[in-house]
Biotite code that builds the C-alpha atoms (Angstrom):
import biotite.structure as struc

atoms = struc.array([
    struc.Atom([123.371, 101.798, 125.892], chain_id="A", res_id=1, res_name="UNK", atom_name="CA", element="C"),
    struc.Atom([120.496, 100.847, 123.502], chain_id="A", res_id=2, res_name="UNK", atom_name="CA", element="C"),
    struc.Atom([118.814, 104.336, 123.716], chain_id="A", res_id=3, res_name="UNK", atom_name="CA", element="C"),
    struc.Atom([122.512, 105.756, 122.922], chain_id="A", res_id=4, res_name="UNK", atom_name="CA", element="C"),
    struc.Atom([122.764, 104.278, 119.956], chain_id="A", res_id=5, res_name="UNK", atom_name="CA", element="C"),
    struc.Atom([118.905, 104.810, 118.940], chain_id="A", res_id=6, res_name="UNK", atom_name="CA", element="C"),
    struc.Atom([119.866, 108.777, 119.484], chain_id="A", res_id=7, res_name="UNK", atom_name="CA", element="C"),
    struc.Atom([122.575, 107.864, 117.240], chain_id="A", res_id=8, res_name="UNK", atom_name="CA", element="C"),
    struc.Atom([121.098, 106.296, 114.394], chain_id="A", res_id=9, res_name="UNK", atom_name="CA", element="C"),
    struc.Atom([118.722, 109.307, 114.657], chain_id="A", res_id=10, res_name="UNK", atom_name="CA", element="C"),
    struc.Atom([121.028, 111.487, 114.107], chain_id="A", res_id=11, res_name="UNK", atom_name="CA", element="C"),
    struc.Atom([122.606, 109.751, 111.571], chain_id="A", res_id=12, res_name="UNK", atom_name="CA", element="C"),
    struc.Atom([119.322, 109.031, 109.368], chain_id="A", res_id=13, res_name="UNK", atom_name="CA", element="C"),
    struc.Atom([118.034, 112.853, 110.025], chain_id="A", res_id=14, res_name="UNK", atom_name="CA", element="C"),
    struc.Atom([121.460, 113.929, 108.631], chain_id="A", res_id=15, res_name="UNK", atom_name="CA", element="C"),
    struc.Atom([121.617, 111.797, 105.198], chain_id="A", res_id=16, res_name="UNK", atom_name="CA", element="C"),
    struc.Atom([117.813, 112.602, 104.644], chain_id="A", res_id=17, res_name="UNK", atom_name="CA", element="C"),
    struc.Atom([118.664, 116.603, 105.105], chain_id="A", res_id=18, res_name="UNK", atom_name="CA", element="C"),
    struc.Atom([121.495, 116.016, 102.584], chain_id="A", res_id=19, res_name="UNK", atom_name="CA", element="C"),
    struc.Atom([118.870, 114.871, 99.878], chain_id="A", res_id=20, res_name="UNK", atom_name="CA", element="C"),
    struc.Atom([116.310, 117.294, 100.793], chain_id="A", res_id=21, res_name="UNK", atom_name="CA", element="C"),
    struc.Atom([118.188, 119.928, 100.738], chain_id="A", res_id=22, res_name="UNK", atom_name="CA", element="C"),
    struc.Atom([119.061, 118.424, 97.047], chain_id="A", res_id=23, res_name="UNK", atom_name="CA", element="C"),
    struc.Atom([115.077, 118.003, 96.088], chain_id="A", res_id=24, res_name="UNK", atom_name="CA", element="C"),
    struc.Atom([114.594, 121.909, 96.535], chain_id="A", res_id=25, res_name="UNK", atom_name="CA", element="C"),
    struc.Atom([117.365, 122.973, 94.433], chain_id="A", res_id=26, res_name="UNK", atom_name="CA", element="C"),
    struc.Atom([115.952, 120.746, 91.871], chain_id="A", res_id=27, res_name="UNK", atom_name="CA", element="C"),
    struc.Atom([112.447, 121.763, 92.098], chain_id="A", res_id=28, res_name="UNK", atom_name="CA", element="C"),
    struc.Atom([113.939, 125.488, 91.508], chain_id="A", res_id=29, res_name="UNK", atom_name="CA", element="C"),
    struc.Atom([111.059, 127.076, 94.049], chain_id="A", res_id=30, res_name="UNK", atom_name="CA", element="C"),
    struc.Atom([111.186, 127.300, 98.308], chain_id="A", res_id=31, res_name="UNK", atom_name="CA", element="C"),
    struc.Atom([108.474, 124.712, 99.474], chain_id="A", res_id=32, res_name="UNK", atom_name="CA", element="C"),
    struc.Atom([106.868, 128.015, 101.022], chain_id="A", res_id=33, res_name="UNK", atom_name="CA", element="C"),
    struc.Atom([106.512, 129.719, 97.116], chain_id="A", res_id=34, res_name="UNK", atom_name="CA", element="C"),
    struc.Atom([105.096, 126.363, 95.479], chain_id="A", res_id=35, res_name="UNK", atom_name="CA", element="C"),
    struc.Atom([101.311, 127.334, 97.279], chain_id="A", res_id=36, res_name="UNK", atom_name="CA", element="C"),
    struc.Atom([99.909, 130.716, 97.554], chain_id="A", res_id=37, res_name="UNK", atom_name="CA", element="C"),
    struc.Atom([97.779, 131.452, 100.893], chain_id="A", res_id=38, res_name="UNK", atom_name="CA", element="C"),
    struc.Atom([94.714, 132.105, 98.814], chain_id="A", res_id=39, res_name="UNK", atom_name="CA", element="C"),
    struc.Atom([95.106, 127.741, 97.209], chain_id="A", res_id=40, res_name="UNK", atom_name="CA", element="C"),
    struc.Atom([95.607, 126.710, 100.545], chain_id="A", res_id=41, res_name="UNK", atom_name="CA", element="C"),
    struc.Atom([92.556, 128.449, 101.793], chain_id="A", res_id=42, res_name="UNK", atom_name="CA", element="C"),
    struc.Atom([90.877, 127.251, 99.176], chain_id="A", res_id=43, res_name="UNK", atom_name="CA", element="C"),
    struc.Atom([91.238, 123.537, 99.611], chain_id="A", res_id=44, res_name="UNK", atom_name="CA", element="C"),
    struc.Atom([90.998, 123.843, 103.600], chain_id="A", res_id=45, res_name="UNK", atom_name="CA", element="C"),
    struc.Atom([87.613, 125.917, 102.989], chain_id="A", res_id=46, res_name="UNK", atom_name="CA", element="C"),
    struc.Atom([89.201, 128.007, 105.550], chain_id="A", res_id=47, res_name="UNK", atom_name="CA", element="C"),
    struc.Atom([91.422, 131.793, 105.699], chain_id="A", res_id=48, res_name="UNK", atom_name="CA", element="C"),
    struc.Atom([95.166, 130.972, 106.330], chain_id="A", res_id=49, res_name="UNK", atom_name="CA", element="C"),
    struc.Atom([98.056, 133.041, 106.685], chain_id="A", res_id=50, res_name="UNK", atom_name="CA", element="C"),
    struc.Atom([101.482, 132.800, 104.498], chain_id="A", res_id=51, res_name="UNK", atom_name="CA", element="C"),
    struc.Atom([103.370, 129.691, 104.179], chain_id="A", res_id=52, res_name="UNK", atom_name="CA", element="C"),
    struc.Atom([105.650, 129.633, 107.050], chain_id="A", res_id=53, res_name="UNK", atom_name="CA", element="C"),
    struc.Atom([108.944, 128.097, 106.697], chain_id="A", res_id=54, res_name="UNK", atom_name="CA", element="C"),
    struc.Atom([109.940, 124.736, 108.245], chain_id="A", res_id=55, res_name="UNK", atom_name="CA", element="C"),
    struc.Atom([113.944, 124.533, 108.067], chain_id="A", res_id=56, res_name="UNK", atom_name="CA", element="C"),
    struc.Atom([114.733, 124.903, 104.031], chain_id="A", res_id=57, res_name="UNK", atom_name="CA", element="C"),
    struc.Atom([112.828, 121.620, 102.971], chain_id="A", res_id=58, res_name="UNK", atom_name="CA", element="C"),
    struc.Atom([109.150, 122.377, 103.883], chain_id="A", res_id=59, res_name="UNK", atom_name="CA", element="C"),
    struc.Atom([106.567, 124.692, 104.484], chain_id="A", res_id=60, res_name="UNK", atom_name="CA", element="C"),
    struc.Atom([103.118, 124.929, 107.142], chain_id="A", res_id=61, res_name="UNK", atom_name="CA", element="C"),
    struc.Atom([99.962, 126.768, 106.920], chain_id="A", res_id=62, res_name="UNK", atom_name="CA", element="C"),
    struc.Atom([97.637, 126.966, 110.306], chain_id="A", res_id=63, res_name="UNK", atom_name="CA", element="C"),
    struc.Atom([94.289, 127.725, 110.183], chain_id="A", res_id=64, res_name="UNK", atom_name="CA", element="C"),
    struc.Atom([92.539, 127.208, 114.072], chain_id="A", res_id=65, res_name="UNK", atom_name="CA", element="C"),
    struc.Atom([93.643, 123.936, 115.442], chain_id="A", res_id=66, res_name="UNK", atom_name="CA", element="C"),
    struc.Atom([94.470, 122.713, 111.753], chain_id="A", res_id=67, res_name="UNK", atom_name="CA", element="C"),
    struc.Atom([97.886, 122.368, 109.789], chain_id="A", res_id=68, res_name="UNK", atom_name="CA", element="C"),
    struc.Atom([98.801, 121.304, 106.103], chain_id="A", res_id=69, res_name="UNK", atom_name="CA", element="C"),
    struc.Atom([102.171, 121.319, 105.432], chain_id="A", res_id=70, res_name="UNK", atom_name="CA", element="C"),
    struc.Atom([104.412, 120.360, 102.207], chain_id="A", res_id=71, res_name="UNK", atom_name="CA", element="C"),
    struc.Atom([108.045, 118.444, 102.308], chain_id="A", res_id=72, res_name="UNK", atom_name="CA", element="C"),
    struc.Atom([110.519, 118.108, 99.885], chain_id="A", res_id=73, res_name="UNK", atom_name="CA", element="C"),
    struc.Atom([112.715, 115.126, 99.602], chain_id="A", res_id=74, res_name="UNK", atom_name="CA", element="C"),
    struc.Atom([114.793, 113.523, 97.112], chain_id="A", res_id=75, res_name="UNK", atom_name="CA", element="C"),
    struc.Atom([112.879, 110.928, 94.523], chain_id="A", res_id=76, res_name="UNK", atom_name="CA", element="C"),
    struc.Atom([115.720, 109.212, 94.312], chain_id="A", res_id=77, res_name="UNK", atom_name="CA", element="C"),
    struc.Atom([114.469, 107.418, 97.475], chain_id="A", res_id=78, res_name="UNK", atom_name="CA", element="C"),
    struc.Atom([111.497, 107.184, 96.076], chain_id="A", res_id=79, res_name="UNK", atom_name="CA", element="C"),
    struc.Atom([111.164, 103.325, 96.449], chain_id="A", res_id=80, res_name="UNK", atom_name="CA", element="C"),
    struc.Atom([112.278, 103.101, 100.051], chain_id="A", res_id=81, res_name="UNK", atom_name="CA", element="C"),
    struc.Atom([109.511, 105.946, 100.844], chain_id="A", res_id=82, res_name="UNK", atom_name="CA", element="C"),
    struc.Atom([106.842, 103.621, 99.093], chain_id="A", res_id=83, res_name="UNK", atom_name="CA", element="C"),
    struc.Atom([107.763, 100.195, 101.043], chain_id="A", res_id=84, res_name="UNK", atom_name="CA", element="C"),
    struc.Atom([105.075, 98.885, 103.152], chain_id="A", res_id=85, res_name="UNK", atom_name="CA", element="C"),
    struc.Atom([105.884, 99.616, 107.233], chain_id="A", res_id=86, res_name="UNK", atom_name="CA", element="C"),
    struc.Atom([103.809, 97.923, 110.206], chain_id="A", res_id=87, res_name="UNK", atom_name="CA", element="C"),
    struc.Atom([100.442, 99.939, 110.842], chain_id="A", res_id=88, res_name="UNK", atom_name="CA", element="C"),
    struc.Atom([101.028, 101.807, 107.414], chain_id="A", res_id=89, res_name="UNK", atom_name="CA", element="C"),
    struc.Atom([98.928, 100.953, 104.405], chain_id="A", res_id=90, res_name="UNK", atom_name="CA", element="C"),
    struc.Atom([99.673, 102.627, 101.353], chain_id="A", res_id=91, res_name="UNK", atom_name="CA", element="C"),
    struc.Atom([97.358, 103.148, 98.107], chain_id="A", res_id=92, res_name="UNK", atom_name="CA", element="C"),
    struc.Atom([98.605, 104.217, 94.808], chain_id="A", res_id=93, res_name="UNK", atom_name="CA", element="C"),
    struc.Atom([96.665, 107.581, 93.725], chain_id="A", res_id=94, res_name="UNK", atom_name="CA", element="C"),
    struc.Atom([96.437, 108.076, 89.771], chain_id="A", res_id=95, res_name="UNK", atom_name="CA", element="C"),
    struc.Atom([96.746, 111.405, 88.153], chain_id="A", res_id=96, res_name="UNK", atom_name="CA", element="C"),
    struc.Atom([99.521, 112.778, 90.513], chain_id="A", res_id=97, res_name="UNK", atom_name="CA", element="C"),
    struc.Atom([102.761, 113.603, 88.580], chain_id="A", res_id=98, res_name="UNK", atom_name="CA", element="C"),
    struc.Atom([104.946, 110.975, 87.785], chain_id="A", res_id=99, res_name="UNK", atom_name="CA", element="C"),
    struc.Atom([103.538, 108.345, 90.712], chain_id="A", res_id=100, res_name="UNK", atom_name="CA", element="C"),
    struc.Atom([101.948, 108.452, 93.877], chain_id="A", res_id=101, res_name="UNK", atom_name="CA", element="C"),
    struc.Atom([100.396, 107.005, 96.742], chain_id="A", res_id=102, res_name="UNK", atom_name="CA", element="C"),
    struc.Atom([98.917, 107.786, 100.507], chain_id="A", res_id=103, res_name="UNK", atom_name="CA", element="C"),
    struc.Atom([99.694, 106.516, 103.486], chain_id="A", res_id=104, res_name="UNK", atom_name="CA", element="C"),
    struc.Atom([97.227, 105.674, 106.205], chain_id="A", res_id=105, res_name="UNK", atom_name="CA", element="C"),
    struc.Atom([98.403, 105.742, 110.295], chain_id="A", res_id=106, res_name="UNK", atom_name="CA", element="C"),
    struc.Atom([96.811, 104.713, 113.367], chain_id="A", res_id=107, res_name="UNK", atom_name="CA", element="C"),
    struc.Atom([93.500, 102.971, 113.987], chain_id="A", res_id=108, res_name="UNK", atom_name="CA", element="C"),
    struc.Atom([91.135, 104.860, 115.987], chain_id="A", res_id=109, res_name="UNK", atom_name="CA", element="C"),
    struc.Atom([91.962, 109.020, 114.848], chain_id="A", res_id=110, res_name="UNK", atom_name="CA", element="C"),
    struc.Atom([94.096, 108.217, 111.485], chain_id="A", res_id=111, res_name="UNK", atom_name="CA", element="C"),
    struc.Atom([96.456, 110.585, 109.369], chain_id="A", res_id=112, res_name="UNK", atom_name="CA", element="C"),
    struc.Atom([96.502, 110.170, 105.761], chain_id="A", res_id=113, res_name="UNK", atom_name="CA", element="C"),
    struc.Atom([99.893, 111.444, 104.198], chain_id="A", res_id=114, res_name="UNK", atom_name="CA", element="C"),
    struc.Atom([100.090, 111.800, 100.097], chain_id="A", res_id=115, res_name="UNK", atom_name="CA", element="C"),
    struc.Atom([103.353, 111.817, 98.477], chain_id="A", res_id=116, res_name="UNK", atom_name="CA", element="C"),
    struc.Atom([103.624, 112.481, 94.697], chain_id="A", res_id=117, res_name="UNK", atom_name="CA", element="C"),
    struc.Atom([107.212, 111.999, 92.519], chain_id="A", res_id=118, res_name="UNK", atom_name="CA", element="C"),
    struc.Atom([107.536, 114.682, 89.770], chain_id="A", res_id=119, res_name="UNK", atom_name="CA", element="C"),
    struc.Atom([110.860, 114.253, 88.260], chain_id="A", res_id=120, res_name="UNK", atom_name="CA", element="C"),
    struc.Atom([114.096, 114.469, 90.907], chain_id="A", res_id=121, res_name="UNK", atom_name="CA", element="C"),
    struc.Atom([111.554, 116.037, 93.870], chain_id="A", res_id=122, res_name="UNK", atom_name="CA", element="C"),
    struc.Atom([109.221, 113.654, 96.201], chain_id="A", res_id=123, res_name="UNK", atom_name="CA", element="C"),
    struc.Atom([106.345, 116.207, 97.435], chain_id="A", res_id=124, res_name="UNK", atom_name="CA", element="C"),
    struc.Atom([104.641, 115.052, 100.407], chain_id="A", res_id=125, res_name="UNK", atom_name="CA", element="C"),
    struc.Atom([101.324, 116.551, 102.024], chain_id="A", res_id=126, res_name="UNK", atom_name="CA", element="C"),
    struc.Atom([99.992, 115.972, 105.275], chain_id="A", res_id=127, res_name="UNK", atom_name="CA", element="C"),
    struc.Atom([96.831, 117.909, 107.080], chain_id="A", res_id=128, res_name="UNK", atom_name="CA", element="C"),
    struc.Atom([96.947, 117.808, 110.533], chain_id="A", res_id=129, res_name="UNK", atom_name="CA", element="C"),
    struc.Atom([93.698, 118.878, 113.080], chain_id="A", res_id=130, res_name="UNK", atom_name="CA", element="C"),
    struc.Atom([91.248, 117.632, 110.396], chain_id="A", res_id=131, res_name="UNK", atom_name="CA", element="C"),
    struc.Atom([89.278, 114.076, 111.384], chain_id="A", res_id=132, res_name="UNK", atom_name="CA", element="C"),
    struc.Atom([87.995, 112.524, 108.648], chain_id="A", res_id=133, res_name="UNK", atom_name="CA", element="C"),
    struc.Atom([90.721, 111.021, 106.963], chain_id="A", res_id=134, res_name="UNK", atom_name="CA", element="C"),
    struc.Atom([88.788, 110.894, 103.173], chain_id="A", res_id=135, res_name="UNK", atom_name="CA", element="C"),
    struc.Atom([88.666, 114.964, 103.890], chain_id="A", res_id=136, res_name="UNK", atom_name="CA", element="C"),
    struc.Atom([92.770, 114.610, 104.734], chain_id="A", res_id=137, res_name="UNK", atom_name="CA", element="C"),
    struc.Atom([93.230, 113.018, 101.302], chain_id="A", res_id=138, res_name="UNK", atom_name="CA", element="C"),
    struc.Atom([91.233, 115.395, 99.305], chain_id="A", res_id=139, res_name="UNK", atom_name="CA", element="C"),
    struc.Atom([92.701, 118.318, 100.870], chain_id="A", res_id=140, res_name="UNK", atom_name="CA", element="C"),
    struc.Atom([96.405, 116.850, 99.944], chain_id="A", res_id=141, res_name="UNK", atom_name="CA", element="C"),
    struc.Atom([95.063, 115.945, 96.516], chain_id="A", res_id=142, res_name="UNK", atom_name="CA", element="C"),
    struc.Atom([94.125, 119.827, 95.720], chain_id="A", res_id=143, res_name="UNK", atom_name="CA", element="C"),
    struc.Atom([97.362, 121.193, 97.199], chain_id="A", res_id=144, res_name="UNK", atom_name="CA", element="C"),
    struc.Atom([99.030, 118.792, 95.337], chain_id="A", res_id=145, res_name="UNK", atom_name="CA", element="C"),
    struc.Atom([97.260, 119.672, 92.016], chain_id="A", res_id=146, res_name="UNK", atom_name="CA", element="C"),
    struc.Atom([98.343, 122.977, 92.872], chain_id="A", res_id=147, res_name="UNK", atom_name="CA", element="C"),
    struc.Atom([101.934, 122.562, 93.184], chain_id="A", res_id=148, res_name="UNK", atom_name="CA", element="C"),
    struc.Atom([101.736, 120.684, 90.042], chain_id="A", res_id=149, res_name="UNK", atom_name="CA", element="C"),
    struc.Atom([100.342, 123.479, 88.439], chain_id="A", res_id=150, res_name="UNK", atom_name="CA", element="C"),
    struc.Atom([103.045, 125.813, 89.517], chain_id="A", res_id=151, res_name="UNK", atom_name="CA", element="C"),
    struc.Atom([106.138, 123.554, 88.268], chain_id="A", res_id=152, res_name="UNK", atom_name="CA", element="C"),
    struc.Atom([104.428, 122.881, 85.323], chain_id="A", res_id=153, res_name="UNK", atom_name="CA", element="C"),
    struc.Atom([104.087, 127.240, 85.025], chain_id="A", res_id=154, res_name="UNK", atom_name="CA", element="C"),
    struc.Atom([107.744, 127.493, 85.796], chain_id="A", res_id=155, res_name="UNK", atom_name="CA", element="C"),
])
């Protein structure tokens, strides 16, 4: 009974966030996969990658060996549930990001560093997967988020 209605709220929660995602890109007037060009996201991995490759019509992954970066889309108007503090989460505000952002630091032993940046209607977040060092996760997400910046700003 209790996983039932864990499946449920799932469900439920998946579906409302798709709603304003799906929101976020028409707003931010690009496809997650045309706000980065291969050739930025080789350069801040310091590795080749292929073409952006389409997750669903909110987000976007590049691969590179056993690595991944990837960029979401969500609605900002959420933008102050996204930034409340969760157990084993510690967030940090980052300056010099569009209109406000902050990482997000997992786990204890191998960690994942997530940034998310608000510019206007659209949350962006970044993530790099495969990549240890979480100060190298950070800068990575910084650049590719310096780059998407540049491209609204161009548009």
């Amino acid at each position: 009974m209790k996983s039932t209605i864990s499946r449920r709220f799932a469900i439920i929660a998946g579906t409302l966030a798709t709603f304003g995602t799906i929101e976020a890109v028409a707003q931010s007037g690009s496809t997650p996969c045309g706000l980065l060009t291969a050739a930025q996201v080789s350069s801040a991995v310091g590795a080749t990658v292929g073409n952006g490759e389409p997750i669903a019509t909110t987000g976007c992954t590049w691969s590179w060996g056993r690595a991944t970066a990837t960029l979401s889309l969500s609605d900002a108007s959420k933008w102050d549930q996204m930034k409340a503090p969760l157990p084993g989460m510690t967030r940090s505000s980052v300056s010099g990001l569009g209109d406000d952002a902050f990482s997000s630091t997992m786990g204890t032993g191998k960690q994942l560093v997530v940034l998310s940046v608000k510019k206007g209607p659209t949350a962006y977040r970044f993530k790099v997967y495969g990549v240890d060092n979480p100060s190298d996760q950070l800068s990575i997400e910084k650049t590719l988020a310096a780059d998407v910046l540049t491209t609204l700003s161009a548009h």
